[in-house]
Backbone as a printed PyTorch tensor [residue, N CA C, xyz], in Angstrom:
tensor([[[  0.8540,  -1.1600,   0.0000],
         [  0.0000,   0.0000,   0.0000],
         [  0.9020,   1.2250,   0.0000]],

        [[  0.4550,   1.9800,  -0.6260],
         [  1.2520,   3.6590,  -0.5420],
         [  0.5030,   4.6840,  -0.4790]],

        [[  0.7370,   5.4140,   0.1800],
         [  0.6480,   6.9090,   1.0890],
         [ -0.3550,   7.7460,  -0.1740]],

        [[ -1.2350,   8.6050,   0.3410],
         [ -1.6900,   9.3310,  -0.9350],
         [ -0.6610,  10.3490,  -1.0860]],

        [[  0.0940,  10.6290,  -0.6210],
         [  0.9910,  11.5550,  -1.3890],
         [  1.8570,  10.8390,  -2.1540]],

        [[  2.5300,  10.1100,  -2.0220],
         [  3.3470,   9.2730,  -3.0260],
         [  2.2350,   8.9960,  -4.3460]],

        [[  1.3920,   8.6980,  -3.9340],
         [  0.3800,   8.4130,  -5.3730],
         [  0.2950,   9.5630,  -6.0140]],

        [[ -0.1870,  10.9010,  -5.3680],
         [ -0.2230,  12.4880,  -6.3730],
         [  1.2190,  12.4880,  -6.7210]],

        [[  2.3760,  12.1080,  -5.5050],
         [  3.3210,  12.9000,  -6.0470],
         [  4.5850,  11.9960,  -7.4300]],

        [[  4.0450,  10.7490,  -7.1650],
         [  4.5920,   9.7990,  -8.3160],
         [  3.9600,   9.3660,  -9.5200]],

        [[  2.7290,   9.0600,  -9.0200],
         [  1.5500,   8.4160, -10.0620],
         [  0.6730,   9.5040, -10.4710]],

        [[  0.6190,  10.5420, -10.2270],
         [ -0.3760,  11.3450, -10.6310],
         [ -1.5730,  11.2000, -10.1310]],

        [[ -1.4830,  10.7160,  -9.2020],
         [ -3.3430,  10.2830,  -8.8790],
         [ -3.6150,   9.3060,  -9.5350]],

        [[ -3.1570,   8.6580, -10.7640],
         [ -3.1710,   7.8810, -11.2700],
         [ -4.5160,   6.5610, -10.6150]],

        [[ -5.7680,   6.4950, -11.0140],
         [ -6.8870,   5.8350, -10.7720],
         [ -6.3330,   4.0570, -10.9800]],

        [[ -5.5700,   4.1120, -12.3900],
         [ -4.8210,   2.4330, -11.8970],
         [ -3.3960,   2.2830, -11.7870]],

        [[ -3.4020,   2.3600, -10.5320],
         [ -2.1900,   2.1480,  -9.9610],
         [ -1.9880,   0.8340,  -9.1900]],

        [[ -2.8430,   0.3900,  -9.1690],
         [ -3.0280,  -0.7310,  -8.0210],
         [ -2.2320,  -1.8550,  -9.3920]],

        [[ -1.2710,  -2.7850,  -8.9140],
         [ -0.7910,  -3.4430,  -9.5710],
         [  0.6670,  -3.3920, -10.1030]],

        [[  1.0120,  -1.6150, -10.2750],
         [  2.3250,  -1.1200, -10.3280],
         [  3.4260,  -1.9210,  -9.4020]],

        [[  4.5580,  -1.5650,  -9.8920],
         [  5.7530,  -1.8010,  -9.1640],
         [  6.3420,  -1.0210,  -8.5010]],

        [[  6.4580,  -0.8180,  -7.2720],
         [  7.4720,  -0.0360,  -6.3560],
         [  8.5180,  -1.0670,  -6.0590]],

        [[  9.8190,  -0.7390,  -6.3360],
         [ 10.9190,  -1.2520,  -5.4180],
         [ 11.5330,  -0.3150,  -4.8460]],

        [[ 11.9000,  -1.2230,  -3.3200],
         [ 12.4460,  -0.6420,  -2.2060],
         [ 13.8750,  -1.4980,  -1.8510]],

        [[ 15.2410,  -0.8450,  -1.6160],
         [ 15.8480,  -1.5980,  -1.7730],
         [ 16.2300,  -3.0470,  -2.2900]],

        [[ 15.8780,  -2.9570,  -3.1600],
         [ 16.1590,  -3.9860,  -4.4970],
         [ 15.0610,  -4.8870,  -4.7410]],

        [[ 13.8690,  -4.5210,  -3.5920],
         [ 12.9690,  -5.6940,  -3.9130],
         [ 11.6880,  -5.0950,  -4.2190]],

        [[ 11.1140,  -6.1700,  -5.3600],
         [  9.8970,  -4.8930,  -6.0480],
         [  8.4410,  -5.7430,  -5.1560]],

        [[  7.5680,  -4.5910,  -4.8770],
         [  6.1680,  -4.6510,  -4.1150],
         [  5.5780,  -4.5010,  -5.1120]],

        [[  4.0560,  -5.1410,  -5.1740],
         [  2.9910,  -4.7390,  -6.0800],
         [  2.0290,  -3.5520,  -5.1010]],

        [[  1.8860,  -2.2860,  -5.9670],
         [  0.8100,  -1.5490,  -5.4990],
         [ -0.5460,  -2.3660,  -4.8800]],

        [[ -1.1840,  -2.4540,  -4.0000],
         [ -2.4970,  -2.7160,  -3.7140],
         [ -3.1690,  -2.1060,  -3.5240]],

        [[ -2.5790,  -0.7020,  -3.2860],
         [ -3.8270,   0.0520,  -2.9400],
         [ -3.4460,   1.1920,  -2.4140]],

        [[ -4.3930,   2.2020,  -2.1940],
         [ -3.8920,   4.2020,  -1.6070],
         [ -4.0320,   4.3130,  -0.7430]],

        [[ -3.6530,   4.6330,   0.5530],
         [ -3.7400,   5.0880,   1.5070],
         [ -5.1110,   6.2390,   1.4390]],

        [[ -5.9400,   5.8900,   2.4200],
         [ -6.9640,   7.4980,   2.0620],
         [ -5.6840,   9.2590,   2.4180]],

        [[ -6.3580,   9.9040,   2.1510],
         [ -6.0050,  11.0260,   3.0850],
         [ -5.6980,  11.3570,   4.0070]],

        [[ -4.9510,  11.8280,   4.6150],
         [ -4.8370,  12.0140,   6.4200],
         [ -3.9260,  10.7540,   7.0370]],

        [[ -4.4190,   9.4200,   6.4350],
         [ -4.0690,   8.1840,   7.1120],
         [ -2.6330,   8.6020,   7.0720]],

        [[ -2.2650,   7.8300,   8.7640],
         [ -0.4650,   7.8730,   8.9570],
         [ -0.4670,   7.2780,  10.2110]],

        [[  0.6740,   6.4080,  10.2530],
         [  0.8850,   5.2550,  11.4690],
         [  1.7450,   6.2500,  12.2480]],

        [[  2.3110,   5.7520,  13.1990],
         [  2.8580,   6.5280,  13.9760],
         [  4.2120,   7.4880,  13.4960]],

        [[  5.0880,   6.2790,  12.2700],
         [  5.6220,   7.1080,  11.0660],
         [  5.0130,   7.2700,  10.1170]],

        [[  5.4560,   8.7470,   9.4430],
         [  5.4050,   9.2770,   8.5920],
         [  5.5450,   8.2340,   6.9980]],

        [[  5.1530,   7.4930,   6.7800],
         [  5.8050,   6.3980,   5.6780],
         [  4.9630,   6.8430,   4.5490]],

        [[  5.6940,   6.6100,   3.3730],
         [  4.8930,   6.0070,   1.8160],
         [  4.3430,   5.2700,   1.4890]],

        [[  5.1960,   4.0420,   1.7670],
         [  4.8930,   2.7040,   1.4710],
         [  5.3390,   1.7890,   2.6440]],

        [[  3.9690,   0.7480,   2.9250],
         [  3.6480,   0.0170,   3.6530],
         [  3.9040,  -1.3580,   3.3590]],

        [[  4.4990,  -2.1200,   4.0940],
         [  5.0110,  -3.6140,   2.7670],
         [  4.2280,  -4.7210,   4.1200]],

        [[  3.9340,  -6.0240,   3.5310],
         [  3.4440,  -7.1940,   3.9010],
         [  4.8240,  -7.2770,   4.9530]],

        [[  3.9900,  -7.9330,   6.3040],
         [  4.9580,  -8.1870,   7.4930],
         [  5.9040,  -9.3130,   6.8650]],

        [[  5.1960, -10.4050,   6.2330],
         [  6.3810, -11.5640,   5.7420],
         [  7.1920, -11.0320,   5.1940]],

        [[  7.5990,  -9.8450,   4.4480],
         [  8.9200,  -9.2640,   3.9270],
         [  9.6670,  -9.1430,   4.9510]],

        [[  9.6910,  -8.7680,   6.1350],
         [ 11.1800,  -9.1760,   7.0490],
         [ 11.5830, -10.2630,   7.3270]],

        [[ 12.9730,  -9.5080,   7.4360],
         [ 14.2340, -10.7410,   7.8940],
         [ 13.6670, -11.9730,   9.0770]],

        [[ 13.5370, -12.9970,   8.5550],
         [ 12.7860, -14.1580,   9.7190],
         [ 13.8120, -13.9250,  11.2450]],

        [[ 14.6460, -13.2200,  11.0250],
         [ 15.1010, -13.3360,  12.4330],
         [ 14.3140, -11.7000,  13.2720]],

        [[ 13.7740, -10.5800,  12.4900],
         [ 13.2570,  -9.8360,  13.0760],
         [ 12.0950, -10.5140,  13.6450]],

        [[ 11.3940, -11.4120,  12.6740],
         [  9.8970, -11.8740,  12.9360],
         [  9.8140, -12.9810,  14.2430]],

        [[ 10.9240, -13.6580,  14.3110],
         [ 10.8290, -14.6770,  15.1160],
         [ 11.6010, -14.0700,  16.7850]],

        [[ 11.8940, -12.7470,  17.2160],
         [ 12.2930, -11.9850,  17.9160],
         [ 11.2170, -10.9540,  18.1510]],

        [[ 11.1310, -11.4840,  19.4820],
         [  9.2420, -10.6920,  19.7860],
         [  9.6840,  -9.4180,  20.6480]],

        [[ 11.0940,  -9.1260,  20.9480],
         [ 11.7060,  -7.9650,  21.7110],
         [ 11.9170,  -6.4910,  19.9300]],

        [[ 12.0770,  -7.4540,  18.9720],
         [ 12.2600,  -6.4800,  18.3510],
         [ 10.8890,  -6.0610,  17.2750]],

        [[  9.2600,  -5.7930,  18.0430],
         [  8.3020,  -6.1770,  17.3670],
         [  7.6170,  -4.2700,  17.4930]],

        [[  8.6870,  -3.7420,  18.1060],
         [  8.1510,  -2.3030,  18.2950],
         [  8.1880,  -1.4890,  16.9110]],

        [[  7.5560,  -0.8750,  17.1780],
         [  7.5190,  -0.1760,  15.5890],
         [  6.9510,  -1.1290,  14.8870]],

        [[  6.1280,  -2.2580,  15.0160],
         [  5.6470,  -2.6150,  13.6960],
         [  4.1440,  -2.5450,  14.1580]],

        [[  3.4390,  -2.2590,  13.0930],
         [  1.9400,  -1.8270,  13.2090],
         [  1.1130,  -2.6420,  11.9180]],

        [[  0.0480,  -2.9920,  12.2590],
         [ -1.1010,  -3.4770,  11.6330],
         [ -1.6630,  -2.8350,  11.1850]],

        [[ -2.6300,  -2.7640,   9.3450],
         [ -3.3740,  -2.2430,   9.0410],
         [ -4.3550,  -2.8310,   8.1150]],

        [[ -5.4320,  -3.0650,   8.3560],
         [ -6.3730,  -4.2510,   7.9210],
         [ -7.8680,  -3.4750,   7.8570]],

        [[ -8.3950,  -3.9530,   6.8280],
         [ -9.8670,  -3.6650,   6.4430],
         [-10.7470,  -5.0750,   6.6340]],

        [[-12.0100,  -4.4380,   7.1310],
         [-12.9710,  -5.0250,   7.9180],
         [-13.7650,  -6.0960,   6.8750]],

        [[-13.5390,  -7.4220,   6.6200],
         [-14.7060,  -7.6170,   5.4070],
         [-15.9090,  -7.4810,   5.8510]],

        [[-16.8280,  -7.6150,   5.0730],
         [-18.3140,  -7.3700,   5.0460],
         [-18.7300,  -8.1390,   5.6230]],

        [[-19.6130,  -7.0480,   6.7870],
         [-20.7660,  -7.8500,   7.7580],
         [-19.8190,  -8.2830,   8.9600]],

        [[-18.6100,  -7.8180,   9.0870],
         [-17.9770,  -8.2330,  10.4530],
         [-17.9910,  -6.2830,  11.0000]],

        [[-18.5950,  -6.4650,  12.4900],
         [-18.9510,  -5.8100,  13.1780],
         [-16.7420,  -5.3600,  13.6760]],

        [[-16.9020,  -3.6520,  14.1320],
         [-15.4380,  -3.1900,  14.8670],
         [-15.7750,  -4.1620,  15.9960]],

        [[-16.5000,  -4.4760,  16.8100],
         [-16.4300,  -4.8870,  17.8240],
         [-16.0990,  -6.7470,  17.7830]],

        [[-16.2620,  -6.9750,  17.3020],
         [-15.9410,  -8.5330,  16.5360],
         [-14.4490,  -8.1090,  15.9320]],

        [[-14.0980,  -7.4940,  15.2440],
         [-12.6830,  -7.3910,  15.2900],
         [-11.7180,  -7.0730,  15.9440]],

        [[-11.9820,  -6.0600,  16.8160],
         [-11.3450,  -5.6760,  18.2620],
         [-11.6910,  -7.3390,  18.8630]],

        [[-12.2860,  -8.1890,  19.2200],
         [-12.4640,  -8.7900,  20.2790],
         [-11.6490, -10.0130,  19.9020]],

        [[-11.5100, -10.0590,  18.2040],
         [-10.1150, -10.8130,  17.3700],
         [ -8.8190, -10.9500,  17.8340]],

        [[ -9.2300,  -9.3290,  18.1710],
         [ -7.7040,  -8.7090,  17.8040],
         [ -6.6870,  -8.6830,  18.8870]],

        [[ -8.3160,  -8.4730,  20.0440],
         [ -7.2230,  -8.9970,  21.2860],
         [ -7.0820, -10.3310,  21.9090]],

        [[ -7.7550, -11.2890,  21.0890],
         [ -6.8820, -12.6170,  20.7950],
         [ -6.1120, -12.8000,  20.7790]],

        [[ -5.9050, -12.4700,  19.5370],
         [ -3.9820, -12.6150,  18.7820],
         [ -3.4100, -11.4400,  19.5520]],

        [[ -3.4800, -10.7970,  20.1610],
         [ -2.4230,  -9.5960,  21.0020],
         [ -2.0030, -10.8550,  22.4890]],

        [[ -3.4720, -11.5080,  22.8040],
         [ -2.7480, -11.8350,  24.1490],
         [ -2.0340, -13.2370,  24.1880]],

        [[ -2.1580, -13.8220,  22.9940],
         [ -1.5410, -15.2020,  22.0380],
         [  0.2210, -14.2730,  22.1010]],

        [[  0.0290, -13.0440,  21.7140],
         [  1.2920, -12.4290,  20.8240],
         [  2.2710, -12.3390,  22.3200]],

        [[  1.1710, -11.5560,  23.4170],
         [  2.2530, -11.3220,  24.8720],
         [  2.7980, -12.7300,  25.3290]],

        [[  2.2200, -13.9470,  25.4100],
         [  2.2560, -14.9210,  26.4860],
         [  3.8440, -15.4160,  25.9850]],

        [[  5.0970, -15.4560,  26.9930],
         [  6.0500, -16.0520,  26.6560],
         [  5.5470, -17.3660,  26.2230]],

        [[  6.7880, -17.4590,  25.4540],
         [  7.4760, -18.6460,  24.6450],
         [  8.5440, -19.5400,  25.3840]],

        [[  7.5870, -20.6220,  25.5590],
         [  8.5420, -21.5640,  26.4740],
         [  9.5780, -21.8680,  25.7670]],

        [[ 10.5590, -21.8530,  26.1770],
         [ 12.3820, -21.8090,  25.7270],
         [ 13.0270, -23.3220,  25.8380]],

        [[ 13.3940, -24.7130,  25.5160],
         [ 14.1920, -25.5000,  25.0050],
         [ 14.8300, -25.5320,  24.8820]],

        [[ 16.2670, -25.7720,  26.0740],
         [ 17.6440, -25.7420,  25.7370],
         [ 18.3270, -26.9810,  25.6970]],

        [[ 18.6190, -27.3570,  24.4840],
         [ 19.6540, -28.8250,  24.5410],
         [ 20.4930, -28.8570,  24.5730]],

        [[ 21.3250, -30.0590,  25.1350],
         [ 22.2290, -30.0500,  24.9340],
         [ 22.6580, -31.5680,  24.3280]],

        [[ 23.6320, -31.3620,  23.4300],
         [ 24.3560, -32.3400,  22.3360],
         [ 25.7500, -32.5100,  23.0110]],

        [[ 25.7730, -33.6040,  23.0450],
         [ 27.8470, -34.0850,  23.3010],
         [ 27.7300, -34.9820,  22.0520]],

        [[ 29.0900, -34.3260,  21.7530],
         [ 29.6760, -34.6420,  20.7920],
         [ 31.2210, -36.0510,  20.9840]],

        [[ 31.1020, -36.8570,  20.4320],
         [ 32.5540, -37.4260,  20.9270],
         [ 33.0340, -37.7400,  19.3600]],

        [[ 34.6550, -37.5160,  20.1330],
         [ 35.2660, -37.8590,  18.5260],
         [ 35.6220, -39.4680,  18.5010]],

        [[ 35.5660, -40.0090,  17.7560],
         [ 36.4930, -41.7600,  17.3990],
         [ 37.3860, -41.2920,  17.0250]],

        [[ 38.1510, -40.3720,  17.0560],
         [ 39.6010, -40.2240,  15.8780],
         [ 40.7810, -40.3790,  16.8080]]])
């Protein structure tokens, strides 16, 4: 998704844009869609990319999960309150530590 200013100020407003290519450091995103007006996360951003684009070691590191934000549209006939009550599902799924597994391997040599 990208910012409505990036859309006036790259695409022209451009009505089909959805489908375009943005690349961001070497890797190209498909447009999906405009940001309305006004909309802005806590940064200032253009373009918004799918969480699976990070490094699996950011994703699998729940200390380094600040700064990342959700932005999702409601399908049809699901009530805010049914999605809030989703949402803090998966938030209190997201807090509960992760039980930790430490092995240990011995190694012996024959040589």
């Amino acid at each position: 998704m990208i910012s409505n200013r990036l859309w006036k100020d790259r695409f022209a407003a451009s009505p089909d844009v959805s489908g375009k290519l943005v690349t961001l450091d070497g890797v190209d995103y498909s447009i999906v869609g405009v940001a309305p007006p006004g909309f802005r996360l806590q940064a200032d951003a253009d373009v918004y990319t799918p969480l699976g684009q990070l490094d699996p070691l950011i994703l699998n590191n729940r200390a380094s999960h600040d700064g990342i934000f959700t932005v999702a549209r409601l399908r049809p006939g699901v009530s805010i309150s049914e999605a809030q009550a989703e949402m803090s599902t998966i938030q209190n799924r997201l807090i509960t530590p992760i039980p930790t597994t430490i092995e240990i391997w011995e190694f012996t040599s024959s040589l």
